[in-house]
DRENGU-592494 format. One record per atom (N, C-alpha, C, CB): residue in one letter; residue number from 1; chain; y, x, z. Coordinates in nm, 2 decimals, always signed. Glycine has a CB too. Example, Ala and Ser with C-alpha at 12.3 -4.5 7.8 and 13.67 -1.06 7.14 Angstrom:
<recs>
- res|n|chain|yy|xx|zz
- A|1|A|-0.57|+1.32|+0.78
- A|1|A|-0.45|+1.23|+0.78
- A|1|A|-0.33|+1.32|+0.78
- A|1|A|-0.45|+1.13|+0.90
- S|2|A|-0.22|+1.28|+0.71
- S|2|A|-0.11|+1.37|+0.71
- S|2|A|+0.00|+1.29|+0.79
- S|2|A|-0.06|+1.41|+0.57
</recs>
This chain:
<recs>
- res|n|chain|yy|xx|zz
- X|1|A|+0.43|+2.38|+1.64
- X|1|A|+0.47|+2.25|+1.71
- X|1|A|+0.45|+2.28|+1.86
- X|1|A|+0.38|+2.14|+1.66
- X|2|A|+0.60|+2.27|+1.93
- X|2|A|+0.55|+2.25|+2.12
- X|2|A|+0.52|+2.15|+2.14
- X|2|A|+0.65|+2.27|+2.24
- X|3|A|+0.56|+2.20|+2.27
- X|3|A|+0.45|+2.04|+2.37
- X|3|A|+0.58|+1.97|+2.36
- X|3|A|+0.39|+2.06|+2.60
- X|4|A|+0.75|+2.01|+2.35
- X|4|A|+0.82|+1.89|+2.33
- X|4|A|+0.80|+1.78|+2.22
- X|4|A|+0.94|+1.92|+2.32
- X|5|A|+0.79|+1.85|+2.09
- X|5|A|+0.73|+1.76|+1.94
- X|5|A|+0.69|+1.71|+2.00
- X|5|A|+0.65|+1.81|+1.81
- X|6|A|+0.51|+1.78|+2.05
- X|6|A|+0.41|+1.64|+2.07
- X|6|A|+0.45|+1.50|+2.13
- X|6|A|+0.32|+1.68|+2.17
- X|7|A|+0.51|+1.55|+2.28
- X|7|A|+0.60|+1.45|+2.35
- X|7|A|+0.67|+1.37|+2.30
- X|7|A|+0.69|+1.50|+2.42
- X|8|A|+0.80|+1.43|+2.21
- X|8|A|+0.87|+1.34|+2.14
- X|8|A|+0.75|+1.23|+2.03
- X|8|A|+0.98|+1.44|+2.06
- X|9|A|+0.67|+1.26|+1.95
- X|9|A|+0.63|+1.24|+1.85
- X|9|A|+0.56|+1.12|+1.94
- X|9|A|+0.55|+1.37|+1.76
- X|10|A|+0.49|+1.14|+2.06
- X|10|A|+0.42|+1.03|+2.11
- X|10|A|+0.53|+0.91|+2.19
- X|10|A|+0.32|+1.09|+2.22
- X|11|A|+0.67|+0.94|+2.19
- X|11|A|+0.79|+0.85|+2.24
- X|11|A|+0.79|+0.78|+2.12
- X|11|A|+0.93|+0.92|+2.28
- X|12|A|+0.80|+0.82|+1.99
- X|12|A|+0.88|+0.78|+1.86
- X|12|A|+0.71|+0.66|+1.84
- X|12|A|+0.93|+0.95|+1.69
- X|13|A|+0.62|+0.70|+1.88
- X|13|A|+0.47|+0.62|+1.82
- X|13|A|+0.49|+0.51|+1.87
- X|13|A|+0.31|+0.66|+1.86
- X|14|A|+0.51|+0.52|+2.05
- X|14|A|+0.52|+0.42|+2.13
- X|14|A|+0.63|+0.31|+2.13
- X|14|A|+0.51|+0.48|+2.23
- X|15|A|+0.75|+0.36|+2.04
- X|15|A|+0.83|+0.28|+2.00
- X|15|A|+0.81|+0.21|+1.93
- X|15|A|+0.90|+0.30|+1.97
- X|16|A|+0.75|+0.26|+1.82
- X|16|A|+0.72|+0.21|+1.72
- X|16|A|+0.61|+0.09|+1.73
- X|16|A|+0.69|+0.32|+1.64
- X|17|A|+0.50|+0.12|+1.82
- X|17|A|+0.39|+0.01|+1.87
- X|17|A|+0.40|-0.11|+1.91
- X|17|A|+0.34|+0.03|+1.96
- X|18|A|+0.58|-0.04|+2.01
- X|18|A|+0.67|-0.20|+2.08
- X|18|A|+0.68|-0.27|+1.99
- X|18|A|+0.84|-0.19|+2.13
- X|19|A|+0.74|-0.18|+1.87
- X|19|A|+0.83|-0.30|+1.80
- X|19|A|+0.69|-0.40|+1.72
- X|19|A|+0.98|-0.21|+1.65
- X|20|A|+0.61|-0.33|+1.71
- X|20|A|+0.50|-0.40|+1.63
- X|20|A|+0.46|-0.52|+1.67
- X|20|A|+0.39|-0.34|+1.62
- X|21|A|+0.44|-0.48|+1.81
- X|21|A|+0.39|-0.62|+1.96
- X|21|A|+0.47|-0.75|+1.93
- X|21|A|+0.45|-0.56|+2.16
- X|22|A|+0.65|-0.67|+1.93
- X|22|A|+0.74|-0.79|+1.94
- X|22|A|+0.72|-0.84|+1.79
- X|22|A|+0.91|-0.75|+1.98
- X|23|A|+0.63|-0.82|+1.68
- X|23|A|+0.64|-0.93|+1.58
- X|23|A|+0.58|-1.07|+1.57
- X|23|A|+0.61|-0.88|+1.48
- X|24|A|+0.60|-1.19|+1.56
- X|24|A|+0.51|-1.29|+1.56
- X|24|A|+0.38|-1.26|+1.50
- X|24|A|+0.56|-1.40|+1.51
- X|25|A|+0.26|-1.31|+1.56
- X|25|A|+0.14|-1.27|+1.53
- X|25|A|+0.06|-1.29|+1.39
- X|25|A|+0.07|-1.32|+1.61
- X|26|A|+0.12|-1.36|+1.33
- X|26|A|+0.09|-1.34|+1.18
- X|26|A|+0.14|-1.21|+1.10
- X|26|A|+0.16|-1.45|+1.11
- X|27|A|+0.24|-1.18|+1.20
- X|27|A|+0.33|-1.03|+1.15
- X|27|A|+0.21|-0.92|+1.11
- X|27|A|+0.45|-0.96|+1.29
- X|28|A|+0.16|-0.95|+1.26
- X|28|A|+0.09|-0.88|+1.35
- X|28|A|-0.03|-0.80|+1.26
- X|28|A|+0.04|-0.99|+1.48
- X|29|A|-0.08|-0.91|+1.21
- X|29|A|-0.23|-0.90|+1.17
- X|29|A|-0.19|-0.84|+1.02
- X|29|A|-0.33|-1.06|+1.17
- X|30|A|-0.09|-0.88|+0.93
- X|30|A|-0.10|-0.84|+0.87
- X|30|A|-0.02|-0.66|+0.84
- X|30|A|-0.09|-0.94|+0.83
- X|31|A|+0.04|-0.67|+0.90
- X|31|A|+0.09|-0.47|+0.94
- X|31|A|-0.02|-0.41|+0.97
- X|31|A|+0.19|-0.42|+1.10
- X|32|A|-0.08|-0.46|+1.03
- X|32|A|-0.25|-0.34|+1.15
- X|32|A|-0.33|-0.37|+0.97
- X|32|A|-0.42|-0.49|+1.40
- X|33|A|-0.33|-0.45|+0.89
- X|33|A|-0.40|-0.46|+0.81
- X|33|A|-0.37|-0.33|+0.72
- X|33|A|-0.40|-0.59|+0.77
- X|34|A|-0.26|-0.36|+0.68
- X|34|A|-0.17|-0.25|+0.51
- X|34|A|-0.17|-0.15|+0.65
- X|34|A|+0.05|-0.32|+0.39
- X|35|A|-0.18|-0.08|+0.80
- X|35|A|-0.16|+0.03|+0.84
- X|35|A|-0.31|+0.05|+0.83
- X|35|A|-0.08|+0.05|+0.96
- X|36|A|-0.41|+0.02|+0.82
- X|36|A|-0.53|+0.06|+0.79
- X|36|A|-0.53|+0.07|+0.65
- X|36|A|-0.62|-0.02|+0.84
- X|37|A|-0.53|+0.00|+0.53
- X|37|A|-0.50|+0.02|+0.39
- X|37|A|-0.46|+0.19|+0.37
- X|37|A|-0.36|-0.10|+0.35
- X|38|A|-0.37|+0.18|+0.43
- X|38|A|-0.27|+0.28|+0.35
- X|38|A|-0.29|+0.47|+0.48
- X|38|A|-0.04|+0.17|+0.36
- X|39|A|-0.37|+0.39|+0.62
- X|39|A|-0.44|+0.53|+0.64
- X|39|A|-0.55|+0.60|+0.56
- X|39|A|-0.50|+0.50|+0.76
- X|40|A|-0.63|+0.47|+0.51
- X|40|A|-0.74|+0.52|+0.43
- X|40|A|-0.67|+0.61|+0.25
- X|40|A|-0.87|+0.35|+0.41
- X|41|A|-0.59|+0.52|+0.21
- X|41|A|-0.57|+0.56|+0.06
- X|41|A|-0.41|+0.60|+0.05
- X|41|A|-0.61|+0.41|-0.05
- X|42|A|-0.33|+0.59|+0.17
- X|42|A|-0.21|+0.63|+0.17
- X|42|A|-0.18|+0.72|+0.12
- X|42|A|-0.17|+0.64|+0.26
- X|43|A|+0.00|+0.77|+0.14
- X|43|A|+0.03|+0.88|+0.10
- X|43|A|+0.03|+1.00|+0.23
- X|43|A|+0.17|+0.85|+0.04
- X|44|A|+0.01|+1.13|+0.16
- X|44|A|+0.00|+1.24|+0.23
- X|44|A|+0.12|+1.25|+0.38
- X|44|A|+0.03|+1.37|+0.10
- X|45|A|+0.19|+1.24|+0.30
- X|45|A|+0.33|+1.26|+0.42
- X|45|A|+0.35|+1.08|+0.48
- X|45|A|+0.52|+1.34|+0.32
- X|46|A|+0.25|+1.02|+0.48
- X|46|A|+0.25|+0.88|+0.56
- X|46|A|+0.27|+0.91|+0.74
- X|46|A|+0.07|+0.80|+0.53
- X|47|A|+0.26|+1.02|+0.80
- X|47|A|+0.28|+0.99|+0.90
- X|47|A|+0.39|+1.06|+0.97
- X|47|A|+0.18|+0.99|+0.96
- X|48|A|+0.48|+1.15|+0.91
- X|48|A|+0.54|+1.23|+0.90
- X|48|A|+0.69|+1.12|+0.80
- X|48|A|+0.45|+1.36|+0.84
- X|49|A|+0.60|+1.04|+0.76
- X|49|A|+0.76|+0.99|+0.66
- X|49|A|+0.77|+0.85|+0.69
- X|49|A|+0.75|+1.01|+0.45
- X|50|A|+0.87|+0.77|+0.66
- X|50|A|+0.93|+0.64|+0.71
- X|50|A|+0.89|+0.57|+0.67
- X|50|A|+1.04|+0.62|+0.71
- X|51|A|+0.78|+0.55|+0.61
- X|51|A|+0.69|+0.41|+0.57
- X|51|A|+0.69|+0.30|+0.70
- X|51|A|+0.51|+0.45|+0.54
- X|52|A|+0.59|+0.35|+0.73
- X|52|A|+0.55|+0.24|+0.84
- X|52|A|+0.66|+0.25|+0.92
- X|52|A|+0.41|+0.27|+0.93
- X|53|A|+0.79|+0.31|+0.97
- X|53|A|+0.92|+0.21|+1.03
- X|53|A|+0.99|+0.10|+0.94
- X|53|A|+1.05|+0.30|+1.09
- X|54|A|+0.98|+0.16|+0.78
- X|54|A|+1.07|+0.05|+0.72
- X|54|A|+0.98|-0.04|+0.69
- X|54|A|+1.15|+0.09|+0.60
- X|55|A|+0.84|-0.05|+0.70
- X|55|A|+0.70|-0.16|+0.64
- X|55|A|+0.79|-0.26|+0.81
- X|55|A|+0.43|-0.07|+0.65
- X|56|A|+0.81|-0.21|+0.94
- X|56|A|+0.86|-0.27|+1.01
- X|56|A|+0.97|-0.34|+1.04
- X|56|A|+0.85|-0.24|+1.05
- X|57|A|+1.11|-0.22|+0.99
- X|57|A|+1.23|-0.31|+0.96
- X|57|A|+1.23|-0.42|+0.86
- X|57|A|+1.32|-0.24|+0.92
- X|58|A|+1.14|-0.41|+0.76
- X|58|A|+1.11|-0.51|+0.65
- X|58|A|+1.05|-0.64|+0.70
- X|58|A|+1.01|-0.45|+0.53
- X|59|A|+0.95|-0.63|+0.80
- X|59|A|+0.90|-0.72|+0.83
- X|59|A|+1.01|-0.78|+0.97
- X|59|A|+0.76|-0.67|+0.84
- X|60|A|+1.08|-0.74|+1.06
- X|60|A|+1.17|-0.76|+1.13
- X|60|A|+1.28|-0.87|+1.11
- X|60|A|+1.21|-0.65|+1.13
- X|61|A|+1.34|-0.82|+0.95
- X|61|A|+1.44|-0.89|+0.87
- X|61|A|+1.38|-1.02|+0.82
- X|61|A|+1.47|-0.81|+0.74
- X|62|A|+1.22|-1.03|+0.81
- X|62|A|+1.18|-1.11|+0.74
- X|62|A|+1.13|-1.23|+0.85
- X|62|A|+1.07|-1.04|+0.64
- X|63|A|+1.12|-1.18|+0.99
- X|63|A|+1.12|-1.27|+1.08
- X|63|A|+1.25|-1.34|+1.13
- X|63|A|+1.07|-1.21|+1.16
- X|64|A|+1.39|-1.24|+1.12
- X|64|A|+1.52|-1.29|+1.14
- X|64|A|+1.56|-1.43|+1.04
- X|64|A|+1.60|-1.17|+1.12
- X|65|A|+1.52|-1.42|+0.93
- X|65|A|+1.53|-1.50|+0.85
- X|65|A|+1.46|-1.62|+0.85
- X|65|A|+1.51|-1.45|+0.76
- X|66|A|+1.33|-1.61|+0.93
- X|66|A|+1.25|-1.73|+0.94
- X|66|A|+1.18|-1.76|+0.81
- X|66|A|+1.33|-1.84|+0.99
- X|67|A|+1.11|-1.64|+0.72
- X|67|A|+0.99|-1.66|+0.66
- X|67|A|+0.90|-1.62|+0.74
- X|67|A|+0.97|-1.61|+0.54
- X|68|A|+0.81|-1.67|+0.66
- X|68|A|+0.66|-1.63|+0.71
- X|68|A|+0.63|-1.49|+0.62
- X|68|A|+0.55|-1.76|+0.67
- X|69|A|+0.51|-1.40|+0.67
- X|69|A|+0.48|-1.35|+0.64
- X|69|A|+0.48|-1.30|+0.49
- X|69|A|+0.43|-1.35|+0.69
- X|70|A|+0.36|-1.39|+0.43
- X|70|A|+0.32|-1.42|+0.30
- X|70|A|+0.41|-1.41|+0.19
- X|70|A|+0.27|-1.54|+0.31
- X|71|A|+0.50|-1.51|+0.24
- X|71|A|+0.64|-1.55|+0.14
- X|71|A|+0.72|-1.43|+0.15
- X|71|A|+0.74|-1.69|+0.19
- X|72|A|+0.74|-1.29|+0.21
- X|72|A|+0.78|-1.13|+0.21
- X|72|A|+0.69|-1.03|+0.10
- X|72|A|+0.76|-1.07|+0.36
- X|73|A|+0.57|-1.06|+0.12
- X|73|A|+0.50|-0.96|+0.04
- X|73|A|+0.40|-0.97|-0.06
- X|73|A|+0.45|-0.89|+0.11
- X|74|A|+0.37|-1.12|-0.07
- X|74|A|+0.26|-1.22|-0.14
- X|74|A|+0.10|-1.20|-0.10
- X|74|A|+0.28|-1.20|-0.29
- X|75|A|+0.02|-1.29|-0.16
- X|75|A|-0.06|-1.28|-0.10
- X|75|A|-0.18|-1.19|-0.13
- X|75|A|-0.07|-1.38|-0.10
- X|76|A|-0.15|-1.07|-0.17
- X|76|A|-0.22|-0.96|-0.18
- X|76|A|-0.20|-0.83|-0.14
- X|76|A|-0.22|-0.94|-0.27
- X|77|A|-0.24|-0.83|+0.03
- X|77|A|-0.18|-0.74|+0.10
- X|77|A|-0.18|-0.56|+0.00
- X|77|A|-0.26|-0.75|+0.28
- X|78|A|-0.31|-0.54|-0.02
- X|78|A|-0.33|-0.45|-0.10
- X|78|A|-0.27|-0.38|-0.22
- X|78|A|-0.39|-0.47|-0.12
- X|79|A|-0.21|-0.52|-0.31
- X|79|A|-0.14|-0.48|-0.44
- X|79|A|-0.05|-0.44|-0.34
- X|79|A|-0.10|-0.59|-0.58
- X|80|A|+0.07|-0.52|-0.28
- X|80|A|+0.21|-0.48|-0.21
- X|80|A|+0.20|-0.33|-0.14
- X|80|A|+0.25|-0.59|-0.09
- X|81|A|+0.06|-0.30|-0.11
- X|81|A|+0.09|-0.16|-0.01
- X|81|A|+0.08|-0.06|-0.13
- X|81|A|-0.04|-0.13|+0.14
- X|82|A|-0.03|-0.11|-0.24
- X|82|A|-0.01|-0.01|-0.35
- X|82|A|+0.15|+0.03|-0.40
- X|82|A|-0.10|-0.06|-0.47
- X|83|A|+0.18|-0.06|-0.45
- X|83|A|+0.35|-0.06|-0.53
- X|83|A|+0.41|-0.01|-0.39
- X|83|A|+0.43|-0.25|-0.60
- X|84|A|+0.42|-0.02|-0.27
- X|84|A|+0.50|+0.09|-0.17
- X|84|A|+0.47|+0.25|-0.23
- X|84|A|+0.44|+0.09|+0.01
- X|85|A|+0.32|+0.26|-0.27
- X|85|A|+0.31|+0.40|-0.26
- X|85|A|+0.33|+0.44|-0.37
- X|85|A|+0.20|+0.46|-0.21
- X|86|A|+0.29|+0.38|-0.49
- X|86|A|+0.28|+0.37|-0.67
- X|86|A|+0.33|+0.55|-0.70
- X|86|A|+0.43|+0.20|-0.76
- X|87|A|+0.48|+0.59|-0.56
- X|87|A|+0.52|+0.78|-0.66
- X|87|A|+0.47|+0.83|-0.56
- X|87|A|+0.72|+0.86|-0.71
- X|88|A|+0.37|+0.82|-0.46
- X|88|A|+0.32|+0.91|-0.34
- X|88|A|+0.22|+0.97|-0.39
- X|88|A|+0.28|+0.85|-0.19
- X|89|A|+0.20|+1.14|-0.35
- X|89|A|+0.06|+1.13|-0.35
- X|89|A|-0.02|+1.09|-0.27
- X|89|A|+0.03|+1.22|-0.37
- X|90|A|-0.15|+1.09|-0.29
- X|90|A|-0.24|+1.01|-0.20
- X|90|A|-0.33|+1.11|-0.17
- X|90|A|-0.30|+0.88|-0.25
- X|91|A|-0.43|+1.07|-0.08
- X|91|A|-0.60|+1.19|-0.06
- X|91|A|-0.65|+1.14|-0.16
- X|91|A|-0.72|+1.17|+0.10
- X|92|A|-0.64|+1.00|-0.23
- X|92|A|-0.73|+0.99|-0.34
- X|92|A|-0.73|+1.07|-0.47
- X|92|A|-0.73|+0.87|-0.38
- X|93|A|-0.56|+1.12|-0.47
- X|93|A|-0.55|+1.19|-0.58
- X|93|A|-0.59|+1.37|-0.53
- X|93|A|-0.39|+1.15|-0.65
- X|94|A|-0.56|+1.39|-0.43
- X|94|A|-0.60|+1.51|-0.40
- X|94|A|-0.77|+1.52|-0.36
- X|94|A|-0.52|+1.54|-0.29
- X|95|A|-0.86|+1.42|-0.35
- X|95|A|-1.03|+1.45|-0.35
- X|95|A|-1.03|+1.45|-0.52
- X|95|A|-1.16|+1.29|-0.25
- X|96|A|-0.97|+1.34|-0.58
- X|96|A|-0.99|+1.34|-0.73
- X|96|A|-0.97|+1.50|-0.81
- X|96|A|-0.88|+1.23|-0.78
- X|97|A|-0.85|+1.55|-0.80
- X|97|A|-0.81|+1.70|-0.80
- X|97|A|-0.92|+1.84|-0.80
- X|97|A|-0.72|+1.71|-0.68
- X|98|A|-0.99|+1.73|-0.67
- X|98|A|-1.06|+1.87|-0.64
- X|98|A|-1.18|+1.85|-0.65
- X|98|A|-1.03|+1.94|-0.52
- X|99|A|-1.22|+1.71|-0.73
- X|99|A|-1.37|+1.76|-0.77
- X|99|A|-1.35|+1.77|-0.94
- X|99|A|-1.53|+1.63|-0.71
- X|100|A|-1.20|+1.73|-1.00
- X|100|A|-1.17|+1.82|-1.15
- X|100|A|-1.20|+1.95|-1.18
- X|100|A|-1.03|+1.83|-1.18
- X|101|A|-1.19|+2.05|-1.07
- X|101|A|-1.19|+2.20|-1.05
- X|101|A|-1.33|+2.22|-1.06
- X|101|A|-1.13|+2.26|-0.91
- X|102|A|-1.37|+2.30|-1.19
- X|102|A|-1.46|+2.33|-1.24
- X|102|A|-1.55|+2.46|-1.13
- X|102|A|-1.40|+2.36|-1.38
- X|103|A|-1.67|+2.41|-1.09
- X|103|A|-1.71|+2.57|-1.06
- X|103|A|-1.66|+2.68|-1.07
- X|103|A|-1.78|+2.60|-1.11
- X|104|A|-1.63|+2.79|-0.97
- X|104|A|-1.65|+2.93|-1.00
- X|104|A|-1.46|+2.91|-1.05
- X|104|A|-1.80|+2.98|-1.14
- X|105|A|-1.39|+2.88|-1.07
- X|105|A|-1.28|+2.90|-1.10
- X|105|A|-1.18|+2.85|-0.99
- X|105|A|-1.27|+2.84|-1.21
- X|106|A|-1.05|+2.94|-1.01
- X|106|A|-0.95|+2.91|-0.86
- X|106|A|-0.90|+2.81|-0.93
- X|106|A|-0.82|+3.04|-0.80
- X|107|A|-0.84|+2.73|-0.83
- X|107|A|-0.71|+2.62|-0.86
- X|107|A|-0.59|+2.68|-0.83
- X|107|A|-0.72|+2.46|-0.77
- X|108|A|-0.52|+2.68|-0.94
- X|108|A|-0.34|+2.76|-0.93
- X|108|A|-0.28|+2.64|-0.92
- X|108|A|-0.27|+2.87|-1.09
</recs>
């Protein structure tokens, strides 16, 4: 990775931050919420893959429309961020993996 990636990679964040700012504040709280959710139990390639822009276009559309938050994803921010990930792997399944691995033996 050069210093352009980095560069770029910190353009594409900061875009991405904008667009968060511009959502009404109910938006607000609940994105920073399922982007904490899904840092902790997310999928592996979560920051590398288009989750969190389309968790934004989704929520974008859902402001164009004039719902509210709630009435997009219901009222269990958790179940909804699970079923986003439901075919990802996660770190939970990879700490789980690797305390399966018996002593003294390689994992193939």
């Amino acid at each position: 990775m050069g210093i352009q990636d980095i560069i770029e990679g910190k353009r594409q964040w900061r875009a991405h931050v904008a667009r968060v700012k511009a959502l009404p504040p109910d938006y607000q709280i609940v994105y920073k919420e399922m982007q904490k959710y899904l840092f902790k139990v997310g999928p592996i390639d979560l920051v590398d893959g288009g989750l969190l822009p389309g968790i934004v276009d989704f929520f974008e559309t859902g402001v164009a429309d004039g719902k509210g938050v709630l009435e997009l994803i219901g009222p269990d921010v958790a179940a909804f961020c699970d079923d986003l990930i439901k075919d990802s792997r996660t770190y939970a399944d990879v700490y789980q993996e690797s305390i399966n691995v018996k002593p003294g033996t390689a994992e193939k």
